[in-house]
N, C-alpha and C positions, 0 to 999 in steps of 0.2 A: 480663474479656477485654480484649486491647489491642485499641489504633485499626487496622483492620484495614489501615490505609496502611502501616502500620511492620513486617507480616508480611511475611514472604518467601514466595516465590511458591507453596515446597511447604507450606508452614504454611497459608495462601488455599485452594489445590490440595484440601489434605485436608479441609478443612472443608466448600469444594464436594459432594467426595466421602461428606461426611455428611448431603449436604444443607439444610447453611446459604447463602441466597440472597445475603445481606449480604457475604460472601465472592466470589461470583460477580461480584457489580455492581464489588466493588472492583478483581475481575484484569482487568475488562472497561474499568475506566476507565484503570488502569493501561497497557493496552496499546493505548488508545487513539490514540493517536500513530501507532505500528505499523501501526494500519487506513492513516490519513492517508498516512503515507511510499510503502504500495501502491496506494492509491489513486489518489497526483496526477500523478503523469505519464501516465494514461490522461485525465484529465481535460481536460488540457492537449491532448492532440490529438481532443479533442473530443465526450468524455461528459460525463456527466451528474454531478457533485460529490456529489449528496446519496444520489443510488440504487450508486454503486459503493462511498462507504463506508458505506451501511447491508450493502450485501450481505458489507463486508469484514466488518461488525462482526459478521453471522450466521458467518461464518467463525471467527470469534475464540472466540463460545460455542460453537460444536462444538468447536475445540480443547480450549477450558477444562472443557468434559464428556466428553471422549472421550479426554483427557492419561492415559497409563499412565508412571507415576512408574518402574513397576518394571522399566521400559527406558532407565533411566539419560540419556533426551535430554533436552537442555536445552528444558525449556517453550519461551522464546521463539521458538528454534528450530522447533520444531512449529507453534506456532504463525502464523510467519511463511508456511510453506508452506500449510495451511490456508487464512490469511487470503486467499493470493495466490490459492491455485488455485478455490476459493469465486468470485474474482470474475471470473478466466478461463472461470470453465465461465458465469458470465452472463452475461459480452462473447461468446461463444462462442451460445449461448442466445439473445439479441439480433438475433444475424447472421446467423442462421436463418431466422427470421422476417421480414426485412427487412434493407435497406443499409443501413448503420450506419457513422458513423463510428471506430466503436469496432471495426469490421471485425476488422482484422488488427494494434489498438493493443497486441498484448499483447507484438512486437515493439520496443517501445520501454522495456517495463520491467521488466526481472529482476531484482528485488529480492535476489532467495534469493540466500543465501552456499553458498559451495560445502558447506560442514558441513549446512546445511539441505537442499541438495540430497541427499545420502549419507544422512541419518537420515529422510528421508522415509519411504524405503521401509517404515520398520520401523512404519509403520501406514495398512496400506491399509483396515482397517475406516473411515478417516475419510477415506477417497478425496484422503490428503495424499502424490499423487505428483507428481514433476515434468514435465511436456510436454516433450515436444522442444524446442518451440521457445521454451522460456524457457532452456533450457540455450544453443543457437546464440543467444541474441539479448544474453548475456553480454557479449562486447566490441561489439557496434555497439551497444548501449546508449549505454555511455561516448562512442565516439568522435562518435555523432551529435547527443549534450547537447552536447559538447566545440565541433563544428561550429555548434552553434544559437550560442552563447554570442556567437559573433563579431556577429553579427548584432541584440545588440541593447548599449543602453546601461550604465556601470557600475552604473546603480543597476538597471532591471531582471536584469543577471545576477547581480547579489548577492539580490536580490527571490528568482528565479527557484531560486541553492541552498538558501536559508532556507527555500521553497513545498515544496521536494523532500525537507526534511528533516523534515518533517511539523510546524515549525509553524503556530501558530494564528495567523490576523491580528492578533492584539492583540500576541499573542508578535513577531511581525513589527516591528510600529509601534514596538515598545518595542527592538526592536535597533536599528533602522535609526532611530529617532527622526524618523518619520513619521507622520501621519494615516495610520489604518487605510484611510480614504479613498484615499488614494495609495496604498497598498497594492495595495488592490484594481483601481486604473486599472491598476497595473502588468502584475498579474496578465493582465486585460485585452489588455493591449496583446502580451504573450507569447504570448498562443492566437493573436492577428490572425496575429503575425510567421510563428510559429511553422506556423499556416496556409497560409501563402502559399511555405513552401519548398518546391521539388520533390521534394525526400529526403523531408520529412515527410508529403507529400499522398498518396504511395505509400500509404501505411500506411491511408489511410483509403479504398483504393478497394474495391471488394466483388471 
């Protein structure tokens, strides 16, 4: 059998499907990144890192068990919607039960491409539809990253696109040729900033 790195997604896909686990772990590491990129800009206005991308990555295995090949969408695609809506209905979930910062964060990050929003529908067995208000929060997404940007230094807004494009601190320190150390102050110093705008504070009130 090949390295299951070097299968492609429906080769991985089918063999899930036969229930080989080896196959699972690997679409799951695989699109591991994909948790991160929906994950961190909820993070940033001030959840919790480790519990929205576990909850993205429970997202990710129901996609990867519940993917119907014979609907011609592209997995990642599916997946992405899954991932996202899995952690909107636990920010959602959250805020319920108490004031949460993560209140109303779901305004801050629409990941889903328009293609993902369109092919959602074709599988509401995996409750991978799209909310209203990830479709409306599409352009003030952009324009209020765009506004934060000014507000901080060249290296945290370059910090800040690397954080958003889901990599890892090591991946980080090895672009920007920095201590993962700094890395992380940076990080830091974005939630403070980030915290203290009036645009952004909206977002966290209940």
């Amino acid at each position: 059998m090949k390295d299951d790195s070097k299968l492609s997604d429906a080769e991985l896909l089918a063999l899930v499907s036969a229930g080989n686990a080896d196959a699972e772990e690997a679409l799951a590491e695989r699109y591991s990144r994909l948790v991160r990129i929906c994950a961190r800009p909820l993070f940033l206005i001030g959840g919790d890192s480790e519990d929205l991308i576990q909850e993205g990555m429970l997202g990710l295995l129901s996609a990867i068990r519940q993917y119907d090949p014979a609907s011609n969408v592209p997995f990642k695609a599916f997946a992405e919607v899954c991932i996202s809506n899995r952690i909107y209905s636990a920010i959602k979930s959250a805020s319920r039960q108490k004031h949460s910062p993560l209140n109303s964060g779901i305004s801050l990050d629409s990941i889903l491409s328009e293609e993902s929003q369109t092919q959602a529908s074709s599988y509401p067995e995996a409750n991978c539809r799209v909310t209203e208000e990830q479709v409306l929060a599409r352009e003030s997404e952009q324009e209020l990253l765009s506004a934060f940007t000014r507000y901080l230094s060249a290296f945290e807004a370059r910090v800040l696109r690397l954080y958003l494009s889901g990599l890892s601190y090591a991946e980080m320190a090895a672009e920007t040729n920095k201590p993962e150390k700094s890395i992380d102050n940076a990080v830091q110093r974005i939630r403070r900033k980030l915290a203290r705008l009036p645009n952004f504070s909206d977002f966290s009130k209940s």
